[in-house]
PDB file of N, CA, C and O in Angstrom:
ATOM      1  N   UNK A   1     111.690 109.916 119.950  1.00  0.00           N
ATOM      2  CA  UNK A   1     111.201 111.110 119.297  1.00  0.00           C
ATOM      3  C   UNK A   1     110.693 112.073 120.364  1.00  0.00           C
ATOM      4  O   UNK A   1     109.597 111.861 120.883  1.00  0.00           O
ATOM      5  N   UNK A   2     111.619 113.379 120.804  1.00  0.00           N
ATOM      6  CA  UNK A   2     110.929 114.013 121.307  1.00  0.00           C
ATOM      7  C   UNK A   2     110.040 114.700 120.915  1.00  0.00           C
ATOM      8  O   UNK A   2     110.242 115.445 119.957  1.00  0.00           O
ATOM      9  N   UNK A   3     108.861 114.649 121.514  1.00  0.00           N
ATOM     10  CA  UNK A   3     107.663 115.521 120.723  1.00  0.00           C
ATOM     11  C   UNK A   3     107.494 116.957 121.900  1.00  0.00           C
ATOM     12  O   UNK A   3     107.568 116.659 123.092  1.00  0.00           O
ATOM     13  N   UNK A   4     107.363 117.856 121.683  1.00  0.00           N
ATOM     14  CA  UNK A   4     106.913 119.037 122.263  1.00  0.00           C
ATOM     15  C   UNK A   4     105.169 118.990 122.090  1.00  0.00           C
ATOM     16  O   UNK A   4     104.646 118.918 120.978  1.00  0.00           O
ATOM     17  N   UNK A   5     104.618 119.026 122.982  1.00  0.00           N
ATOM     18  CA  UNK A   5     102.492 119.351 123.162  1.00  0.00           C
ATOM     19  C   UNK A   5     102.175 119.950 122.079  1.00  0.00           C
ATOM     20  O   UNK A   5     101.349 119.463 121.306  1.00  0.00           O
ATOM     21  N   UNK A   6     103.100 121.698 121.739  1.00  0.00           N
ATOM     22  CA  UNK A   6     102.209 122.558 120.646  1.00  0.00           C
ATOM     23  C   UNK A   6     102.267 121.801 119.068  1.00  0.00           C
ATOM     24  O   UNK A   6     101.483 122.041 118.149  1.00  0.00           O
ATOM     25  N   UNK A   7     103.505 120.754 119.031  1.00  0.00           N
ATOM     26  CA  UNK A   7     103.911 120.469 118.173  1.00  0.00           C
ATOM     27  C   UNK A   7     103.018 118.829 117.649  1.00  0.00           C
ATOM     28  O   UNK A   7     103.399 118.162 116.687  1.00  0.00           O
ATOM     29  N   UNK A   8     102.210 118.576 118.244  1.00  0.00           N
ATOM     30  CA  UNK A   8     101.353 117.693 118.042  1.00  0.00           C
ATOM     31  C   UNK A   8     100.000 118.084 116.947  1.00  0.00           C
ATOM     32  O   UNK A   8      99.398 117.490 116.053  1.00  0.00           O
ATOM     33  N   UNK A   9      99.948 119.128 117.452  1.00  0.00           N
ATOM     34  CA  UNK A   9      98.907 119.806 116.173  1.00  0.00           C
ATOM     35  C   UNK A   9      99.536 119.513 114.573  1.00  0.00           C
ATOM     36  O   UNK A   9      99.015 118.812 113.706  1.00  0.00           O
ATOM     37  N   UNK A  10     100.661 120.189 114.499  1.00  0.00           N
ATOM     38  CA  UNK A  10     100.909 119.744 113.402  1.00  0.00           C
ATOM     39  C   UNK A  10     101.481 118.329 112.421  1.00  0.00           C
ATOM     40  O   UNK A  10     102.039 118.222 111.329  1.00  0.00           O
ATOM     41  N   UNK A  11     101.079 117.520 113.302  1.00  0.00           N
ATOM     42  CA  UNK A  11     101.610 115.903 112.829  1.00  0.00           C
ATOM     43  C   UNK A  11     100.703 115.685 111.681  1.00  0.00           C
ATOM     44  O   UNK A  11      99.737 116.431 111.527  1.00  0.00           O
ATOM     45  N   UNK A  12     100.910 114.867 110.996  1.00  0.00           N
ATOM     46  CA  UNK A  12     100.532 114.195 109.949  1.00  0.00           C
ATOM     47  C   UNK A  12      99.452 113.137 110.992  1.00  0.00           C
ATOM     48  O   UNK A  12      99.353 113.454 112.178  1.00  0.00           O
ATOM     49  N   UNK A  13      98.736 111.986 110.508  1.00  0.00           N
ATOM     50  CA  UNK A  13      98.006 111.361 111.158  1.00  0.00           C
ATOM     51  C   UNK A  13      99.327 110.494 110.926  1.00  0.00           C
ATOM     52  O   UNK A  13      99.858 110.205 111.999  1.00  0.00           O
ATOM     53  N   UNK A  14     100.004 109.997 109.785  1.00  0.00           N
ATOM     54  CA  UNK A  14     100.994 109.170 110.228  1.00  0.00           C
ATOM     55  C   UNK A  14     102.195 109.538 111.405  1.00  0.00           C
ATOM     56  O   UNK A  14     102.679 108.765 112.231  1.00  0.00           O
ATOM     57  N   UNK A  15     102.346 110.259 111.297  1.00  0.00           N
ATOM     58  CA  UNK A  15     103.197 110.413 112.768  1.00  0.00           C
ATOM     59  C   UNK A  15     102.549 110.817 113.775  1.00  0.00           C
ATOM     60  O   UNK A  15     103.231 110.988 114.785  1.00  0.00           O
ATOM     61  N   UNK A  16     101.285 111.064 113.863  1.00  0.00           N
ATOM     62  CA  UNK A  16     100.875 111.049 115.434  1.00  0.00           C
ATOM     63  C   UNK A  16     100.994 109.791 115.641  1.00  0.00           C
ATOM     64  O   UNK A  16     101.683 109.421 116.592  1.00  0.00           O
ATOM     65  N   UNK A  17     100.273 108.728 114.695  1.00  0.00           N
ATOM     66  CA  UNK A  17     100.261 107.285 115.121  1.00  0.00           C
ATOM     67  C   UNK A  17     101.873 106.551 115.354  1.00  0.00           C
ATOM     68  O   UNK A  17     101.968 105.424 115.841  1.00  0.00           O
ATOM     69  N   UNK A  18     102.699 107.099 115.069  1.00  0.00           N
ATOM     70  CA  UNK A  18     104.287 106.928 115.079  1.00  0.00           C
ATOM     71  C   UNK A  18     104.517 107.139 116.881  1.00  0.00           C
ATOM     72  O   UNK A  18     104.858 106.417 117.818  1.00  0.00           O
ATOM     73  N   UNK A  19     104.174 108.334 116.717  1.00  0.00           N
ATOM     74  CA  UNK A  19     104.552 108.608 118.233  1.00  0.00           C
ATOM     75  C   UNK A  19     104.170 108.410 118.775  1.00  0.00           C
ATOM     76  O   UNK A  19     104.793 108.479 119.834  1.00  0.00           O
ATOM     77  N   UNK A  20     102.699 107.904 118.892  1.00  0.00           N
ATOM     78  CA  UNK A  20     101.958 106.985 119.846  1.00  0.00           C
ATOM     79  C   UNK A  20     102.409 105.519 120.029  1.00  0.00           C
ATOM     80  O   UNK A  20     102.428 105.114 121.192  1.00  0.00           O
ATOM     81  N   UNK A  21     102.629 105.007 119.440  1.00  0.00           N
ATOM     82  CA  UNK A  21     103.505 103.903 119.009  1.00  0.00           C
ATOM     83  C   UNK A  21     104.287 104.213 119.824  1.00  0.00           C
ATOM     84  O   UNK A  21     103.845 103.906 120.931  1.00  0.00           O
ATOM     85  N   UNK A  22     105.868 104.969 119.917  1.00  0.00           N
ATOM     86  CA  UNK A  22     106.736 104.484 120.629  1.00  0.00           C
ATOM     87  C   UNK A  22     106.419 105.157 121.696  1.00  0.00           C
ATOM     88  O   UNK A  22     107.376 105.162 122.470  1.00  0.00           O
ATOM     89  N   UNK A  23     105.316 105.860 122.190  1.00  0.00           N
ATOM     90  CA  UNK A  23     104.915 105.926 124.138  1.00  0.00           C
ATOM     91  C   UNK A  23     104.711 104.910 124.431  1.00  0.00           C
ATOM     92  O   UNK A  23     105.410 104.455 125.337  1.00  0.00           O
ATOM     93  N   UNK A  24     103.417 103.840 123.682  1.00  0.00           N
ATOM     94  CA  UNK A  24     103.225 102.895 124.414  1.00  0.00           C
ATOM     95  C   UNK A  24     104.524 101.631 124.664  1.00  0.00           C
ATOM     96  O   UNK A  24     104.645 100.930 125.669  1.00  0.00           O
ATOM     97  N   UNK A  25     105.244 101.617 123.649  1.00  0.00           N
ATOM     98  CA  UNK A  25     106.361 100.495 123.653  1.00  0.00           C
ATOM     99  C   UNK A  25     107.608 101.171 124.984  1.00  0.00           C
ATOM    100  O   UNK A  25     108.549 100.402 125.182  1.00  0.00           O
ATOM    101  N   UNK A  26     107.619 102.348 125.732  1.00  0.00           N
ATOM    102  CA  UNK A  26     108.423 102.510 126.409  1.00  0.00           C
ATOM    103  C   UNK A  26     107.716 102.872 127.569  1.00  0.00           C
ATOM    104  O   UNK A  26     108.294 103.238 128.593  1.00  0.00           O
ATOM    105  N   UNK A  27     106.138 102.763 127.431  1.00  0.00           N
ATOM    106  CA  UNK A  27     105.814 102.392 128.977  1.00  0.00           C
ATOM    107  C   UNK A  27     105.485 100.818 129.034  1.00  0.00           C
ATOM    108  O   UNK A  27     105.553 100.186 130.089  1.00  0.00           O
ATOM    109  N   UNK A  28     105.145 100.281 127.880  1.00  0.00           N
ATOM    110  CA  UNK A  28     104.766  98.585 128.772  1.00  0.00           C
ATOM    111  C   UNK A  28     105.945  98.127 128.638  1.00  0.00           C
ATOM    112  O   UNK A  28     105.829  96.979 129.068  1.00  0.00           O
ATOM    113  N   UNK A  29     107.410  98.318 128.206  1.00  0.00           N
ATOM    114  CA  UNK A  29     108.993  97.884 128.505  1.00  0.00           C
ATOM    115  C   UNK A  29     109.651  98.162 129.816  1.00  0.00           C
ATOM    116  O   UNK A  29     110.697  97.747 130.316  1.00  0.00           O
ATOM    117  N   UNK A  30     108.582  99.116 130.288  1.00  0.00           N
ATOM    118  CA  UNK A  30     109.199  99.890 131.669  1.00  0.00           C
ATOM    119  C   UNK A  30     110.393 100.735 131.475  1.00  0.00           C
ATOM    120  O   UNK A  30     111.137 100.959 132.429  1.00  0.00           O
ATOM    121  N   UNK A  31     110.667 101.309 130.088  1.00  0.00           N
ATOM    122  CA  UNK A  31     111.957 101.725 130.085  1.00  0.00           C
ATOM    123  C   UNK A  31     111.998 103.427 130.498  1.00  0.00           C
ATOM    124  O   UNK A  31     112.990 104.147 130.377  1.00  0.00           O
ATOM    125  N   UNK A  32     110.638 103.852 131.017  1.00  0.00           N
ATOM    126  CA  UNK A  32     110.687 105.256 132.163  1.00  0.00           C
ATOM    127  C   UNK A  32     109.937 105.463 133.277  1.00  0.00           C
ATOM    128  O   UNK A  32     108.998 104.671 133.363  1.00  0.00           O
ATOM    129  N   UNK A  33     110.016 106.165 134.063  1.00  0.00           N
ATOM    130  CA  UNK A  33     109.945 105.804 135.579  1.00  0.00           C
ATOM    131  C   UNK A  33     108.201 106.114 135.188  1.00  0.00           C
ATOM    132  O   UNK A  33     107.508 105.860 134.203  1.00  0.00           O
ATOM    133  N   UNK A  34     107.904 106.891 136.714  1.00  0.00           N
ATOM    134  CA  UNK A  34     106.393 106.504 137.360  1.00  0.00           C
ATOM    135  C   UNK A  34     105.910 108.175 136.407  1.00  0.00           C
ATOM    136  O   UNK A  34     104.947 108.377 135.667  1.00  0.00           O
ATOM    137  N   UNK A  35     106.641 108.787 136.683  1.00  0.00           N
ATOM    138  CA  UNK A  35     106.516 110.442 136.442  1.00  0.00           C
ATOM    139  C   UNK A  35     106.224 110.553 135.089  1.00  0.00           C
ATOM    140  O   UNK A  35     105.184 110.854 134.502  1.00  0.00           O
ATOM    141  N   UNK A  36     107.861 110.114 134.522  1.00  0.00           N
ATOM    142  CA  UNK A  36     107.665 110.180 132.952  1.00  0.00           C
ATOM    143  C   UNK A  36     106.597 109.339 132.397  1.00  0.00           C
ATOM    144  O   UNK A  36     106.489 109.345 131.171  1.00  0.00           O
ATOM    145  N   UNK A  37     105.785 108.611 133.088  1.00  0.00           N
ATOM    146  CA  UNK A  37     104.926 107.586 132.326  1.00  0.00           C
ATOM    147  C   UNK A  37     103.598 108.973 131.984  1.00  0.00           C
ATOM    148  O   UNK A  37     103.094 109.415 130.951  1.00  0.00           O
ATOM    149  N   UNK A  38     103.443 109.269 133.397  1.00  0.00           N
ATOM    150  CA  UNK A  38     102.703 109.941 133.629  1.00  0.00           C
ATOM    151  C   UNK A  38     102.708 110.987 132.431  1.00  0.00           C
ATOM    152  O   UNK A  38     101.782 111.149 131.637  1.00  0.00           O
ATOM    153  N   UNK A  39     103.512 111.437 132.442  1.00  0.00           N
ATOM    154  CA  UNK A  39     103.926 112.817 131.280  1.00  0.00           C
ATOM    155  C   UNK A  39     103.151 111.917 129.629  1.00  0.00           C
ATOM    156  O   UNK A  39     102.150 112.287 129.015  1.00  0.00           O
ATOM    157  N   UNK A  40     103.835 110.997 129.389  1.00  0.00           N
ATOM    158  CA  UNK A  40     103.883 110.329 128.228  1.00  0.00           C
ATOM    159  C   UNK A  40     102.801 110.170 128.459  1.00  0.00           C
ATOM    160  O   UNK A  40     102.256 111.191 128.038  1.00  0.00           O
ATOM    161  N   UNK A  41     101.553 109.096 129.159  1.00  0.00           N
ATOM    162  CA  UNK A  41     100.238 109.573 129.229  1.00  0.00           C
ATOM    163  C   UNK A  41      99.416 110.610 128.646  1.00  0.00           C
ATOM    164  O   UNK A  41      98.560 110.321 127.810  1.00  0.00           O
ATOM    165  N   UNK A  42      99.597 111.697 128.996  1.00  0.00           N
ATOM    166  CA  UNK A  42      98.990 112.305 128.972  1.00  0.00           C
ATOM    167  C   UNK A  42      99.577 113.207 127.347  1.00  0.00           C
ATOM    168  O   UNK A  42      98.887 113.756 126.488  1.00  0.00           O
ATOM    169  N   UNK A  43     100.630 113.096 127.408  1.00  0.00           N
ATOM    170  CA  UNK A  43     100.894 113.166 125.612  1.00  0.00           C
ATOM    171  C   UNK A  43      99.931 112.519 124.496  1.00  0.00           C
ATOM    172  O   UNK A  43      99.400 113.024 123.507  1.00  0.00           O
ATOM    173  N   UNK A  44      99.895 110.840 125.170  1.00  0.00           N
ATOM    174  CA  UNK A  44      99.417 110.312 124.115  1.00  0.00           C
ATOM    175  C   UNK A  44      97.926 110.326 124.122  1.00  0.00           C
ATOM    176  O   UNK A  44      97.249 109.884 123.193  1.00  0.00           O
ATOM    177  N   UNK A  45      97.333 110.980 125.472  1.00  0.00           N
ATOM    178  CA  UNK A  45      96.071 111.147 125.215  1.00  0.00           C
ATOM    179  C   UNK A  45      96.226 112.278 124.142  1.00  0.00           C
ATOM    180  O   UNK A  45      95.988 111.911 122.992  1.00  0.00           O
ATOM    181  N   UNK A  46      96.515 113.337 124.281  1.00  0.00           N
ATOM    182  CA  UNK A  46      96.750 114.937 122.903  1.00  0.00           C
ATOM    183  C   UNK A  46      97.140 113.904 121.994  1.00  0.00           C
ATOM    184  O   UNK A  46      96.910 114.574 120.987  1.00  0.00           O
ATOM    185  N   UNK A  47      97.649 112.529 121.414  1.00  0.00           N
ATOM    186  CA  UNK A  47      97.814 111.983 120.339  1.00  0.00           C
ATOM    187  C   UNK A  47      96.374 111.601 119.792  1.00  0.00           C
ATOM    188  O   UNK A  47      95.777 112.090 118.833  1.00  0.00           O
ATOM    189  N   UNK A  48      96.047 110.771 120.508  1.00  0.00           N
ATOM    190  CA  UNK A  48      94.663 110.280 120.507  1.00  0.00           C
ATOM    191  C   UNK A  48      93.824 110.903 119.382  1.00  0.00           C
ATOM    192  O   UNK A  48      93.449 110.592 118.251  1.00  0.00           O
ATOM    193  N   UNK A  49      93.663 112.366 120.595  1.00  0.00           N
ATOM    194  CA  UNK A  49      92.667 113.398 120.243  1.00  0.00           C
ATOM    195  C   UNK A  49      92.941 113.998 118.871  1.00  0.00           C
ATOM    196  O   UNK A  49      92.080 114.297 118.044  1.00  0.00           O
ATOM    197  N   UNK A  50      94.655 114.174 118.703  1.00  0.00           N
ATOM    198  CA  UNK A  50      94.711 114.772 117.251  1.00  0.00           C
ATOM    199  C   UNK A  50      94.377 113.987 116.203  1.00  0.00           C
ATOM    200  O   UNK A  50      94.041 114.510 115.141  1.00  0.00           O
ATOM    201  N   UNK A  51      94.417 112.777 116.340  1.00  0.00           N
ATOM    202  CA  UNK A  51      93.938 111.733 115.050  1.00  0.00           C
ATOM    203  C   UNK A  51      92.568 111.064 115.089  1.00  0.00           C
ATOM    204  O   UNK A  51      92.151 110.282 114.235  1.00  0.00           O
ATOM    205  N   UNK A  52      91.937 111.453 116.151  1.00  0.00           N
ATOM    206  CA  UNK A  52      90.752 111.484 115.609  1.00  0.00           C
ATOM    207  C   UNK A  52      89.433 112.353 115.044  1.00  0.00           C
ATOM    208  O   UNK A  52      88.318 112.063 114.612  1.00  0.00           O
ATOM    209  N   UNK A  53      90.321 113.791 115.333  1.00  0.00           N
ATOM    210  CA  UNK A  53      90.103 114.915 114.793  1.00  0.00           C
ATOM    211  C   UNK A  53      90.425 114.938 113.128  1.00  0.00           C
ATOM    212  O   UNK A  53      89.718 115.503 112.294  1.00  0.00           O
ATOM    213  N   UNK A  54      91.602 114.223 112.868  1.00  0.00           N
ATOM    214  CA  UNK A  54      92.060 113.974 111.671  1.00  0.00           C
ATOM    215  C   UNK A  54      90.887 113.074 110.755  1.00  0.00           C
ATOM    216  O   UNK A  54      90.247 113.341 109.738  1.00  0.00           O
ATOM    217  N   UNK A  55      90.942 112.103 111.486  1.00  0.00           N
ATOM    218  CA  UNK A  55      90.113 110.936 110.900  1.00  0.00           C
ATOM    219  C   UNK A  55      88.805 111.622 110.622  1.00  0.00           C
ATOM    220  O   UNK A  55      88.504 111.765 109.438  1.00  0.00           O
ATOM    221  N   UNK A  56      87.706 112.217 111.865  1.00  0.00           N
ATOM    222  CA  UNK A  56      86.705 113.507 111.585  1.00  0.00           C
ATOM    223  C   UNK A  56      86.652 114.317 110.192  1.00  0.00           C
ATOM    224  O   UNK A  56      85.851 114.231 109.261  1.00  0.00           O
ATOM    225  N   UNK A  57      87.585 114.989 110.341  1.00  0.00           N
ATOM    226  CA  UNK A  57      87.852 115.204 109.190  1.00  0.00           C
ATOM    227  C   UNK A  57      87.821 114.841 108.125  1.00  0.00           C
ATOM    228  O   UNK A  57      87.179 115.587 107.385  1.00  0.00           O
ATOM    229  N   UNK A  58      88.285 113.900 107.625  1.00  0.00           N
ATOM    230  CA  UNK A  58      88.548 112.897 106.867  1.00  0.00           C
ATOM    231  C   UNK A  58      87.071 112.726 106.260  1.00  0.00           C
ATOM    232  O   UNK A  58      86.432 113.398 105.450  1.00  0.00           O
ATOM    233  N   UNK A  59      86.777 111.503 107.012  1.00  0.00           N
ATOM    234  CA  UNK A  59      85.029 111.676 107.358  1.00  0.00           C
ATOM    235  C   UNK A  59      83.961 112.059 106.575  1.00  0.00           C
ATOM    236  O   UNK A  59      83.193 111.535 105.767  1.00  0.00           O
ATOM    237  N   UNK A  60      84.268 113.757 107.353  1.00  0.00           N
ATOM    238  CA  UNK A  60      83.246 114.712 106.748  1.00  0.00           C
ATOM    239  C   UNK A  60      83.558 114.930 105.511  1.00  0.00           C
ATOM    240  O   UNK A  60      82.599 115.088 104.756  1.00  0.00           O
ATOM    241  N   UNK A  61      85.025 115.015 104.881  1.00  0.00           N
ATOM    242  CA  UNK A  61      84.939 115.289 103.708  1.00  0.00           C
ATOM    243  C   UNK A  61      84.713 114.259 102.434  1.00  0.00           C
ATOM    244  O   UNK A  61      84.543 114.526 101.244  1.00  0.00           O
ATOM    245  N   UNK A  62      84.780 112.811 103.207  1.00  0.00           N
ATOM    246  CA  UNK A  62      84.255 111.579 101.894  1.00  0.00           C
ATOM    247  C   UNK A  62      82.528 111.851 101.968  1.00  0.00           C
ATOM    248  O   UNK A  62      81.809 111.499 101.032  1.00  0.00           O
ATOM    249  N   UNK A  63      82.091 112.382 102.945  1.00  0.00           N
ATOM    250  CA  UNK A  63      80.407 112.504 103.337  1.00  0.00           C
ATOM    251  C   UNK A  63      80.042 113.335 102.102  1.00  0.00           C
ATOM    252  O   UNK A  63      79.408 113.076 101.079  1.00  0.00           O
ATOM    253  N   UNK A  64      80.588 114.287 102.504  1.00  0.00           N
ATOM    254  CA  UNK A  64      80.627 115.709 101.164  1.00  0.00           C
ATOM    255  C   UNK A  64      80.627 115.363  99.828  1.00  0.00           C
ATOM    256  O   UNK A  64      79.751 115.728  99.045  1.00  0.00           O
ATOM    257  N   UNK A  65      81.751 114.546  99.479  1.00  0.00           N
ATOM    258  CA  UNK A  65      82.361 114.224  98.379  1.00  0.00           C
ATOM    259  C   UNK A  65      80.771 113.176  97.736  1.00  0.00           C
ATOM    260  O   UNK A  65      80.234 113.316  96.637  1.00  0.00           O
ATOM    261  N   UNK A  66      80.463 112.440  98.565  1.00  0.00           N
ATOM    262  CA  UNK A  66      79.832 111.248  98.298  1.00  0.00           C
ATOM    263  C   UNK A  66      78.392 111.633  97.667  1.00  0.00           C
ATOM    264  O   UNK A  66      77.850 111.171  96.663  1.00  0.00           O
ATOM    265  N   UNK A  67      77.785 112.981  98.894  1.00  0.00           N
ATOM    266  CA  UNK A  67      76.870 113.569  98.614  1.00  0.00           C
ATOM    267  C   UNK A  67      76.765 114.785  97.500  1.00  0.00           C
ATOM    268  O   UNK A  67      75.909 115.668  97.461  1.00  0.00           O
ATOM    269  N   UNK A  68      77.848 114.586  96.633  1.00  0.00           N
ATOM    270  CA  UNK A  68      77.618 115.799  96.027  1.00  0.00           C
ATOM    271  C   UNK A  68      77.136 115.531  94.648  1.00  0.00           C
ATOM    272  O   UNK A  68      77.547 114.420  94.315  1.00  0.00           O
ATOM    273  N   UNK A  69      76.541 116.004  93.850  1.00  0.00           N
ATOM    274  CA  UNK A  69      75.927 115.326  92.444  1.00  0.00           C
ATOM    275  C   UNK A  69      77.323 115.409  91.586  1.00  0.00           C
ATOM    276  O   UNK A  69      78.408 115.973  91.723  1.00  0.00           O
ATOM    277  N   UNK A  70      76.700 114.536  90.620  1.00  0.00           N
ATOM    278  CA  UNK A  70      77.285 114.082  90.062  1.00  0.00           C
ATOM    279  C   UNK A  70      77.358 115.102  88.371  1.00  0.00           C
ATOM    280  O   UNK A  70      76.440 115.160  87.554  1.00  0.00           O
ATOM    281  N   UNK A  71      78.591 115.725  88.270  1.00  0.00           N
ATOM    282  CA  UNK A  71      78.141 116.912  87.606  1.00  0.00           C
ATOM    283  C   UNK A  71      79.385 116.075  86.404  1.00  0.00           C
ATOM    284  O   UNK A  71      79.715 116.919  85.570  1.00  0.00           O
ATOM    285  N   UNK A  72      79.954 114.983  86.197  1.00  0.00           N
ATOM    286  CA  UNK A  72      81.076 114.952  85.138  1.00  0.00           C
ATOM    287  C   UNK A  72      80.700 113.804  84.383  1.00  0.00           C
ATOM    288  O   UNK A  72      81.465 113.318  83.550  1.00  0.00           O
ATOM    289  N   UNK A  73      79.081 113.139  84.726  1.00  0.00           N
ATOM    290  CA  UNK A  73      78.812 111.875  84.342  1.00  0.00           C
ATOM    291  C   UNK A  73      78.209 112.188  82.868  1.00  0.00           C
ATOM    292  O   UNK A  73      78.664 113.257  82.463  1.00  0.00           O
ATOM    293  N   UNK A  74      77.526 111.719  82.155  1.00  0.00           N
ATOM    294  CA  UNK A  74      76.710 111.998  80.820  1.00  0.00           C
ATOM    295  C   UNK A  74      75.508 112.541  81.579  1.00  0.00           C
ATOM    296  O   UNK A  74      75.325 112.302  82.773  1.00  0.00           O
ATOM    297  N   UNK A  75      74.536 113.429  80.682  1.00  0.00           N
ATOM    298  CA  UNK A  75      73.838 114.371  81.040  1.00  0.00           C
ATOM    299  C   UNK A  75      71.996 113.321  80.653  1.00  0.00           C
ATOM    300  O   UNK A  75      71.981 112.811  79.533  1.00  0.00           O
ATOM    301  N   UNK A  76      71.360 113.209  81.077  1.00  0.00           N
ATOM    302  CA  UNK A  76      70.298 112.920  80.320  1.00  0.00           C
ATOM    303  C   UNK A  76      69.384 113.690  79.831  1.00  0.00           C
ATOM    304  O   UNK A  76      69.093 114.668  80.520  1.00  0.00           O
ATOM    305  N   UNK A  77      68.801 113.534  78.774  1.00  0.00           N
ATOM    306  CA  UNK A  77      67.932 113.924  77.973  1.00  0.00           C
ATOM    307  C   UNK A  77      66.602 114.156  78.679  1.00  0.00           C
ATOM    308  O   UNK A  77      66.304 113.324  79.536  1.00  0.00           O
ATOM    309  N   UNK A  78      65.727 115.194  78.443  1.00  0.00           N
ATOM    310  CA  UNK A  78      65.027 115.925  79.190  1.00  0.00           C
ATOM    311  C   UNK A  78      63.447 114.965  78.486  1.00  0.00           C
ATOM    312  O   UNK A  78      62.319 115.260  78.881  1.00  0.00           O
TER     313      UNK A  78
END
């Protein structure tokens, strides 16, 4: 999968984790040199970072959700 850098922003969290996935399986196979590892490195760090920005996300919005009253339950009597 070639991935392009700008094009990492827009991954899904499932395919960042996709493409992180097959960097690491084609650097511990050895199947690219010293350079391209290097490159792929540093891709999968920008992978990293986008899914745990995702996950953040994520996160904050069950926090929200969790903290918010409860406005659809039965009402009690005053």
């Amino acid at each position: 999968m070639k991935l392009a850098m700008k094009d990492i922003e827009n991954l899904s969290f499932e395919e960042a984790i996709k493409a992180l996935t097959d960097i690491v399986s084609k650097v511990e196979t050895g199947q690219i040199a010293l350079q391209e590892s290097l490159a792929q490195y540093e891709k999968g760090m920008l992978l990293i970072r986008h899914c745990r920005g995702i996950l953040k996300k994520a996160e904050q919005r069950i926090e929200k959700i969790s903290t918010e009253p409860d406005t659809a339950g039965p009402k009690e009597d005053a």
